[in-house]
C-alpha positions in Angstrom: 101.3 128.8 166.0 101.8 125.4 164.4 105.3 124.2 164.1 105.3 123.2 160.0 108.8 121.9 158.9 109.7 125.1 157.2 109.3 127.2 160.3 111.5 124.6 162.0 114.2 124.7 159.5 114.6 128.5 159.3 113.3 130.2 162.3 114.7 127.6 164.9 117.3 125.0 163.9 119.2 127.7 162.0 119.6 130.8 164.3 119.9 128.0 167.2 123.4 126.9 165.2 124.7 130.1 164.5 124.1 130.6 168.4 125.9 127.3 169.2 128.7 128.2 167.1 129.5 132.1 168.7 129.6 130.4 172.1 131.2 127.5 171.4 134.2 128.6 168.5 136.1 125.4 166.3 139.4 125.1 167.8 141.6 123.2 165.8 143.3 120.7 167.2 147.2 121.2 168.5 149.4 118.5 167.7 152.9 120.0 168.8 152.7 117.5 172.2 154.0 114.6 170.1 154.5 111.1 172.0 158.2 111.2 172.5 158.2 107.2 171.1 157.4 108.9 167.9 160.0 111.5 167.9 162.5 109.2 168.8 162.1 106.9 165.9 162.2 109.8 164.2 158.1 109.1 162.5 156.7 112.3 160.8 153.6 113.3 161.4 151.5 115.1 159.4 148.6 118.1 160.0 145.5 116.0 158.9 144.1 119.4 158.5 146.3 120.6 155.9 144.3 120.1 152.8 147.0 120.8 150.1 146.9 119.0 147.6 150.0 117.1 146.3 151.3 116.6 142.6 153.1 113.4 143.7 152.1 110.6 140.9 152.0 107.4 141.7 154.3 105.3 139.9 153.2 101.8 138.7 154.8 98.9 140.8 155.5 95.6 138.3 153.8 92.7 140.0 155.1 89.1 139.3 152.6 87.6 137.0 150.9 84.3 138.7 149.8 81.7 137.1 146.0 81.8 138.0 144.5 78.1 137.9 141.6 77.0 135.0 138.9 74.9 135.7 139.3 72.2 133.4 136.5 70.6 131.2 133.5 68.8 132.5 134.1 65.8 131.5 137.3 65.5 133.9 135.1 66.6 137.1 133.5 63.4 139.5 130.9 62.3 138.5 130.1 63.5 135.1 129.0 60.6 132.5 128.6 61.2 128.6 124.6 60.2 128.8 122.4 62.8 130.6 119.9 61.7 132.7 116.2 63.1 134.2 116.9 64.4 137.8 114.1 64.3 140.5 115.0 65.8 143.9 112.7 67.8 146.9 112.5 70.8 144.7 110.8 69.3 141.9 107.3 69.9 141.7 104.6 68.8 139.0 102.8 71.1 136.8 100.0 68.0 136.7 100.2 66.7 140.6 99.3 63.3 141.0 98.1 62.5 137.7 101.8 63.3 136.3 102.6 60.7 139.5 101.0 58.1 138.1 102.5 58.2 134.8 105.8 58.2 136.5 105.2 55.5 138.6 102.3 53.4 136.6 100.8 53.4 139.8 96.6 53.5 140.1 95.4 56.1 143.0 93.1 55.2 146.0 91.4 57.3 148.1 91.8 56.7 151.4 93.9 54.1 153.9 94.5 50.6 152.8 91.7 48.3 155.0 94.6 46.8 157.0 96.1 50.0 157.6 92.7 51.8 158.8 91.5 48.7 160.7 94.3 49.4 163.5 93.2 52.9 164.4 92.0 53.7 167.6 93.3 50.4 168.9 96.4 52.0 170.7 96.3 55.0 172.4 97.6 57.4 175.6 95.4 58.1 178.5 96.0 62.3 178.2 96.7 61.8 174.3 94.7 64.9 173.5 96.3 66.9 176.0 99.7 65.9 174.9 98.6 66.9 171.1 97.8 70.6 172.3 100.7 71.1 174.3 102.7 70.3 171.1 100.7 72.5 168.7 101.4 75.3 171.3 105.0 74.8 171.2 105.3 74.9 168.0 103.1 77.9 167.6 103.5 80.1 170.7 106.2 78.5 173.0 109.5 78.4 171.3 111.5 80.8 172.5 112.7 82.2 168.7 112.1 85.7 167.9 112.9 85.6 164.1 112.1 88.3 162.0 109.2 87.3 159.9 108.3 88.1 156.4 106.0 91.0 156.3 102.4 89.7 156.3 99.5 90.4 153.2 95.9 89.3 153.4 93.8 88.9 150.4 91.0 90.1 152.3 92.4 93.3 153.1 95.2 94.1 150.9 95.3 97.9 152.0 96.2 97.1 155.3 100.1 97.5 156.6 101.1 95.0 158.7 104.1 96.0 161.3 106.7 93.7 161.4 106.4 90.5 163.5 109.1 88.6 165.3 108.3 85.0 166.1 108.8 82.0 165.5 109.2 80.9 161.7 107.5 79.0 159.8 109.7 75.9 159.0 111.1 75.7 162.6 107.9 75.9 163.7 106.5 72.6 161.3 110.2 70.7 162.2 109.2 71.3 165.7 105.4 69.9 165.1 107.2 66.9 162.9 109.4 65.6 165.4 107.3 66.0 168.6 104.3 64.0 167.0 106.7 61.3 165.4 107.9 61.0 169.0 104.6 61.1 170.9 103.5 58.4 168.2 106.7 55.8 168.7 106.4 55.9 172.8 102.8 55.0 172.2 103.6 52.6 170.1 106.6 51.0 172.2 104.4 51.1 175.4 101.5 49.3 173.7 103.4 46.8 171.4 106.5 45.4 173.2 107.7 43.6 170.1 108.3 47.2 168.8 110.9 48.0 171.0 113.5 45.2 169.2 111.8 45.0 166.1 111.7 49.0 164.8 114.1 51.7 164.5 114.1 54.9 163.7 116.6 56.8 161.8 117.2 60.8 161.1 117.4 62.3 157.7 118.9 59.1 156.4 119.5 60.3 152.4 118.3 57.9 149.4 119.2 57.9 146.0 117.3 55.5 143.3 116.9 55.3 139.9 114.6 53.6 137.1 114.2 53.7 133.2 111.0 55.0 132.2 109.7 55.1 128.7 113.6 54.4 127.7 115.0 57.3 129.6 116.4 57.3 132.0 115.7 58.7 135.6 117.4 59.3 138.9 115.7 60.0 142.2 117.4 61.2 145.5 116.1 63.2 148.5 116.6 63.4 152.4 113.7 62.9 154.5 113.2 64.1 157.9 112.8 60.6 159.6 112.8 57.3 158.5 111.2 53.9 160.9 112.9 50.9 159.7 112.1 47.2 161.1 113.5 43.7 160.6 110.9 42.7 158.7 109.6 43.3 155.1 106.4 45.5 154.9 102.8 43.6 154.3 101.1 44.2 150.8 98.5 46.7 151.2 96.4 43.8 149.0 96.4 40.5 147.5 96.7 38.9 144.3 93.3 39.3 143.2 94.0 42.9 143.3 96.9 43.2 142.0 96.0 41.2 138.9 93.1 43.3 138.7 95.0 46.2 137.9 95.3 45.4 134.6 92.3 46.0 133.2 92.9 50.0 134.6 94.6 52.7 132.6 96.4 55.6 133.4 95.0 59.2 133.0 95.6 61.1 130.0 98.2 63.8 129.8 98.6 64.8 126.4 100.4 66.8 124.9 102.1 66.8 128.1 105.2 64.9 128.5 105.2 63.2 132.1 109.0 64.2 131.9 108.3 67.7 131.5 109.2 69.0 135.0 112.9 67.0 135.2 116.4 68.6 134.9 119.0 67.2 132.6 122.4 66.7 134.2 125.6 65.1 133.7 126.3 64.7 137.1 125.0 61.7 138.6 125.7 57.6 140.2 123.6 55.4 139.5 123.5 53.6 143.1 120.3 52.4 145.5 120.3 53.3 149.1 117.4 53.6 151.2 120.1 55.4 153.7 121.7 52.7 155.6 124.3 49.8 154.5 122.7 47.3 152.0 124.6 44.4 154.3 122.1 44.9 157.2 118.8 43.6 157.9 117.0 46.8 158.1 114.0 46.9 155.6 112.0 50.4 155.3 108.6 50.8 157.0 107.5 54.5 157.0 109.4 57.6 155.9 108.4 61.2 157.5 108.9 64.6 156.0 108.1 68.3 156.6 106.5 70.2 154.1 107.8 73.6 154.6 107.0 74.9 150.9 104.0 76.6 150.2 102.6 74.1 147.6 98.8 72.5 147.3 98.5 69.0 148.6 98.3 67.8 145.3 101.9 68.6 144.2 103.0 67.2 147.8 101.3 63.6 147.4 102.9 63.2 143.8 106.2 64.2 145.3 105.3 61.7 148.5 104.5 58.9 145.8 108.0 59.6 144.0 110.0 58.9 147.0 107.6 56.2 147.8 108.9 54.7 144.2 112.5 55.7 145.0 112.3 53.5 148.2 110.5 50.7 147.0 112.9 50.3 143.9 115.4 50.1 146.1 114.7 47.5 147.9 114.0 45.5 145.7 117.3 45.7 144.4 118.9 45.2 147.8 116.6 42.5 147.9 116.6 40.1 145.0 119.3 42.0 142.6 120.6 44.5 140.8 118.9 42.9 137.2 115.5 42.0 139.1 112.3 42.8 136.6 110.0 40.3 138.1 109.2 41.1 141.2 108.7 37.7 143.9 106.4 39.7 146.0 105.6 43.3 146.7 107.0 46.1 148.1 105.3 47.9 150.1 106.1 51.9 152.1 104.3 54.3 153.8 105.0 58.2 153.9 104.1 60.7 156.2 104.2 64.8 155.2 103.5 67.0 158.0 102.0 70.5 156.9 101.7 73.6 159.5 98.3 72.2 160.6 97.4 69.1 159.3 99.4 65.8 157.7 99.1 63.9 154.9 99.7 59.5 153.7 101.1 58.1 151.2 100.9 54.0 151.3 102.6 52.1 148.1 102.8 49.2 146.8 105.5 48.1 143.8 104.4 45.1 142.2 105.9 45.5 138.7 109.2 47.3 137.8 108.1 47.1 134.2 108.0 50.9 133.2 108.5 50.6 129.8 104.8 50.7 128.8 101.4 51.8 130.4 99.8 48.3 129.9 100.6 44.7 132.1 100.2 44.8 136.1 100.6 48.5 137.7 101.5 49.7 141.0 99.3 50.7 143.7 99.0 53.9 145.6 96.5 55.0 148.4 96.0 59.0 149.2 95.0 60.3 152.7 94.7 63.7 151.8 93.8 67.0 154.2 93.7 65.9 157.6 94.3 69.0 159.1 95.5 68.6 163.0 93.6 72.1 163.8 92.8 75.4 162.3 94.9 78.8 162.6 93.2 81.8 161.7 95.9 84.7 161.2 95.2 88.0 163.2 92.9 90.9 161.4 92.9 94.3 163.1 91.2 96.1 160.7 87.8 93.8 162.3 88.0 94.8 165.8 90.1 94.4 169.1 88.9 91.0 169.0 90.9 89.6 166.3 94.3 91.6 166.8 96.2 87.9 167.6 96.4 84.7 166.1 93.7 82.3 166.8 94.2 78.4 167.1 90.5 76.3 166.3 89.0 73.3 165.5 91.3 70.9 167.2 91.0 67.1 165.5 92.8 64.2 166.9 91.8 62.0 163.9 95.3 62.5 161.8 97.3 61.7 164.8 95.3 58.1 165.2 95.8 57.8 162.1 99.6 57.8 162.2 99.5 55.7 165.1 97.9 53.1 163.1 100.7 53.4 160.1 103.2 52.8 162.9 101.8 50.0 164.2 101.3 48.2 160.9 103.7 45.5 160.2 104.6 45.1 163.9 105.0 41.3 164.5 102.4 39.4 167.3 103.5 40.3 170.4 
């Protein structure tokens, strides 16, 4: 006979409580044994299973009013000026990626490293570097010791399948842990190989920056926090020379209309218009290369234009701290390099400022270079419904390239040892 949840319910569970209930009667509960504490300060107490009900009513108490505080108008909070400005922070992301980029910063794009840049690869490196690489993928992947609960997985390629619940480790510790690990493997290199390092660079963590420019007679403030930033005591090299640079002119911009290339900015009240690049403007620290996680779940093209407007945000800087608040003509360049480590790979950023004129798309324009996609390794995500074979997470296709490559943006600018 098959047990179906009706035969359960009324042949079994039902005579099996009436059964319980004959042996085992409801007694209800005595409470004449008092505590004699309670007696003797005279407390009555009550038969919580007397279910009378009462026709007491409840008489309204008069409460002293209280004066309950306003917040007053915005223009008496800190920080609030009459002129709106265009805000630009980690969240914002282009609806046109790098073209949108280069309006912003009248930069022209690159593929590629700059030639001094690329011609320092493989130059420095650590006897059991690849080893070292994998043991660091792995501990970001597999060997932290967090047991989060993850977001329920969905594969295009399968959408019918349910996916139990995982617990791991998620998915921005895991890139902060892949971030600083290689930024550290990268700077003992470095030091080891290049003693001039050690008291010329340091490096600083999550130093904030806040910049601002006009563009196209508004105008625009830019602030973020990256992850690490690798200062040294002297300026930056230009990524090119003059020939270049005056070259430039003769290039123009790609078009975006009817698109605005302010489309994608908040409007706010709330703002100072200072320039930090996240330590004292009194010291003798210049910028070198800034480091961030990306953690969202953007296309590389929306992360490069945001890498190339902190790469504008640093540079302007500077070159305030540098030769004044009212500088339009620039002495020489400013130069910055970025790094944005993905889940698997990283991508570079290297800028040059040579003209804080923003005012129009013609004259000199600045210079960015795009390293784009160099993916670290290759993780393909588990997919039961294919076999006993692919029930776990697979980890392929291991490329030490990007990692050379960010020793060689480390070591540029170093003085001669």
């Amino acid at each position: 006979m098959r047990l179906t949840p009706p035969l359960l319910k009324h042949q079994i569970v039902r005579p099996f409580k009436r059964a319980w209930a004959a042996k085992y009667p409801y007694k209800v509960a005595d409470n004449k044994g008092l505590p004699k504490a309670l007696v003797l300060k005279g407390i009555e107490i009550k038969d919580p299973y007397n279910n009378e009900r009462t026709s007491e009513k409840l008489e309204p108490v008069a409460v002293p009013a209280t004066v309950v505080p306003t917040k007053g108008p915005e223009e008496d909070l800190p920080g609030y000026n009459t002129k709106p400005v265009m805000e630009f922070t980690d969240t914002t992301r282009f609806i046109e990626g790098i073209r949108q980029a280069q309006h912003l910063t009248k930069s022209i794009v690159y593929n590629g490293m700059p030639e001094g840049v690329s011609s320092l690869m493989d130059r420095v490196e650590h006897s059991n570097q690849n080893k070292l690489l994998k043991r660091i993928i792995l501990q970001s992947q597999k060997w932290d010791p967090a047991k989060d609960k993850l977001p329920r997985r969905i594969d295009k390629s399968c959408i019918k399948w349910n996916f139990q619940r995982e617990y791991g480790i998620p998915r921005s510790r895991s890139i902060h842990i892949l971030n600083t690990n290689l930024v550290r493997l990268a700077n003992i290199i470095v030091n080891g190989h290049c003693p001039a390092a050690i008291t010329d660079r340091q490096l600083h963590v999550k130093p904030a920056f806040d910049s601002h420019y006009t563009f196209m007679g508004e105008e625009i403030v830019l602030k973020g926090t990256p992850n690490f930033l690798l200062t040294g005591s002297y300026p930056l090299p230009p990524f090119s020379d003059e020939s270049t640079v005056s070259s430039t002119t003769e290039e123009i911009l790609p078009n975006m209309f009817p698109i605005l290339p302010t489309i994608d900015f908040k409007s706010t009240h709330f703002y100072n218009l200072t320039n930090s690049v996240g330590f004292l403007s009194n010291t003798d620290r210049h910028p070198h290369t800034f480091v961030t996680s990306s953690c969202d779940f953007w296309k590389d093209d929306f992360r490069q234009a945001r890498s190339v407007m902190f790469c504008l945000a640093y540079t302007i800087a500077e070159a305030r701290l540098r030769f004044g608040e009212d500088v339009q003509t620039l002495p020489e360049p400013i130069c910055i390099q970025s790094v944005s480590v993905g889940e698997t790979g990283i991508n570079f950023v290297f800028f040059q400022l040579n003209t804080l004129d923003f005012s129009s798309e013609s004259g000199v324009k600045n210079q960015a270079w795009l390293d784009t996609g160099n993916n670290l390794y290759t993780k393909i995500m588990s997919q039961p419904w294919n076999g006993s074979d692919f029930t776990k997470h697979r980890y392929t296709d291991f490329i030490e390239t990007p990692f050379s490559k960010l020793l060689a943006a480390m070591q540029y600018g170093l003085p001669p040892s």
